[in-house]
N, C-alpha and C positions, 0 to 999 in steps of 0.2 A: 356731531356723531352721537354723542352718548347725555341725554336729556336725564338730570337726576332725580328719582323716586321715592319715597321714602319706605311707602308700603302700597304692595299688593296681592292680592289674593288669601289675606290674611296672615301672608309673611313680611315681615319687616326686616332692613336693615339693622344688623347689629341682631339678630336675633340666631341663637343656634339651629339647628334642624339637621334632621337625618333622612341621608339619601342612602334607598338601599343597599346600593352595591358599592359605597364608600364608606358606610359611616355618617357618625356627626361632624358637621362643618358649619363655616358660620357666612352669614349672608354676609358680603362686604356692602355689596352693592347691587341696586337697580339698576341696569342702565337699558339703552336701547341703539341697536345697531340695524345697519342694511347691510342684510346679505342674497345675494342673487336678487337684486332688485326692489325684496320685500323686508318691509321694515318690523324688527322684531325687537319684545320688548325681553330682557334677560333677565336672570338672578344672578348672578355672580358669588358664586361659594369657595370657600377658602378653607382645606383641608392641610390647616398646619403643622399637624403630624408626618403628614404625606408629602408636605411640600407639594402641593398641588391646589390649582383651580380651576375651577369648572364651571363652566355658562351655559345654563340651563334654559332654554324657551319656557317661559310665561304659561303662554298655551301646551307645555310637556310633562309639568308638575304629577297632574294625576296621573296620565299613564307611564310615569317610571316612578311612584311611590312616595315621592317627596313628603316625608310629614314634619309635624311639628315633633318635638320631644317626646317622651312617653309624660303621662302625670307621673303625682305620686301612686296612688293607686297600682297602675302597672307595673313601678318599679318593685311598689312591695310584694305584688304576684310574684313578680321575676326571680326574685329575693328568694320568695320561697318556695319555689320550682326546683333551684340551686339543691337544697336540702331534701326533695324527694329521691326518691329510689329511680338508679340509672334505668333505662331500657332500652333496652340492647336487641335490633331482630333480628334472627336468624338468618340472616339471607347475609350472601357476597359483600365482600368486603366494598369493592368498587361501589354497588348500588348502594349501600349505606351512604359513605360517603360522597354521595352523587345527591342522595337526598341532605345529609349536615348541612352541602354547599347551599343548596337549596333554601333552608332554613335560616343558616348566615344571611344570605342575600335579600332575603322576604323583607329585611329590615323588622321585622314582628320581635319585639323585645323579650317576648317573652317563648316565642321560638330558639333565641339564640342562649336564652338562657335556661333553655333544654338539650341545645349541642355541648354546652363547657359544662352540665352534668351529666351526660352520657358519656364524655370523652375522658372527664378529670381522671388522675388515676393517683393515690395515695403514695404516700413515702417506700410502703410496703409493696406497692403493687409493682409486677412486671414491667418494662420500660415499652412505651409507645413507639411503636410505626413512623418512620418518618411522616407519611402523609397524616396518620392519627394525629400526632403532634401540631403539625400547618395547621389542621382544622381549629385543632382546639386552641391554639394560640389565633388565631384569624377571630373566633368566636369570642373568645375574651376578650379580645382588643376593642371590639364592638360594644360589649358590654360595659368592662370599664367607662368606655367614653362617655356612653350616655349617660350610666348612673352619674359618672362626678360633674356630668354636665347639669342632671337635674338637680343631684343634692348639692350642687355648689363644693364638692370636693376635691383634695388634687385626684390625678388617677391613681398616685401610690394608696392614698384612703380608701379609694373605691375598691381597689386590688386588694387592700387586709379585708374588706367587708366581705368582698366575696369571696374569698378564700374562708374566712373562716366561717361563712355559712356553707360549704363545701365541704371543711370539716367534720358537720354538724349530720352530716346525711349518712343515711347508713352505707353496708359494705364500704366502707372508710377504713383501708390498713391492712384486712388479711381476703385472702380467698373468700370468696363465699362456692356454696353446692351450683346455682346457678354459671360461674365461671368455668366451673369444672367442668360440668356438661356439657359446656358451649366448648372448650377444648378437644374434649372426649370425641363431638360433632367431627370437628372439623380434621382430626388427625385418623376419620373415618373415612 
């Protein structure tokens, strides 16, 4: 049934990688199976967090996003994405959050690390939407993973890093004119 591999397509076994609409996992194995007659070679990813695995067609990598990690480079973008000014548009709640998903799922690291600064919300700030919340807990979890996957951290390290670069970004703690507005909006 299942002929062992070691590498292909320039992913290896034993190597992490992130699939967009899971996260990072880690290749267990190559193998290759017949199914409906046609013999197909796999990746087998193991999503331990999730308790989950998943066998991905060979031939399926590029059209569902499969990449390697981010480098350094993109984590430091990420990083410092974290720390700019949220932005927030005007429009329905739903449609925002139809695009965050969107963004989460793109697997784009440095997209997802523009959902958990538009959603964070300070000690001072009003308390989040239940769905607000999911999003933003969904999008950090993604982050975390990868950063401690690249910097070799645990995720609690990865989690102070970004948090306190989360700190660091403005409107951090009280209202700003901006929030108000967008209140004023909506109770119009």
């Amino acid at each position: 049934m299942a002929k062992k591999l070691a590498q292909k397509q320039g992913f290896k076994v034993g190597e992490h990688v992130v699939y967009p609409a899971h996260g990072v996992g880690l290749i267990t194995e190559i193998e290759e199976q017949e199914i409906a007659g046609a013999r197909l070679e796999l990746f087998v990813i193991n999503f331990e967090k999730d308790k989950m695995t998943l066998r991905v067609p060979i031939s399926k990598i590029e059209s569902v996003g499969m990449r390697k990690l981010a480098d350094a480079g993109t984590v430091t973008k990420a990083m410092d994405t974290l720390t700019g000014r949220p932005r927030v548009k005007r429009t329905m709640w739903s449609r925002r959050a139809q695009e965050y998903e969107a963004k989460i799922n793109s697997g784009d690291l440095i997209a997802i690390a523009e959902v958990v600064r538009d959603l964070y919300r300070g000690d001072t700030q009003p308390e989040p939407s239940y769905s607000e919340r999911q999003l933003y807990e969904a999008a950090l979890d993604r982050l975390v993973r990868e950063i401690s996957a690249v910097k070799k951290l645990t995720e609690t390290e990865a989690l102070r890093e970004i948090e306190a670069k989360l700190a660091k970004g403005p409107r951090r703690g009280s209202r700003t004119e901006e929030t108000a507005e967008l209140d004023q909006e909506e109770a119009a």
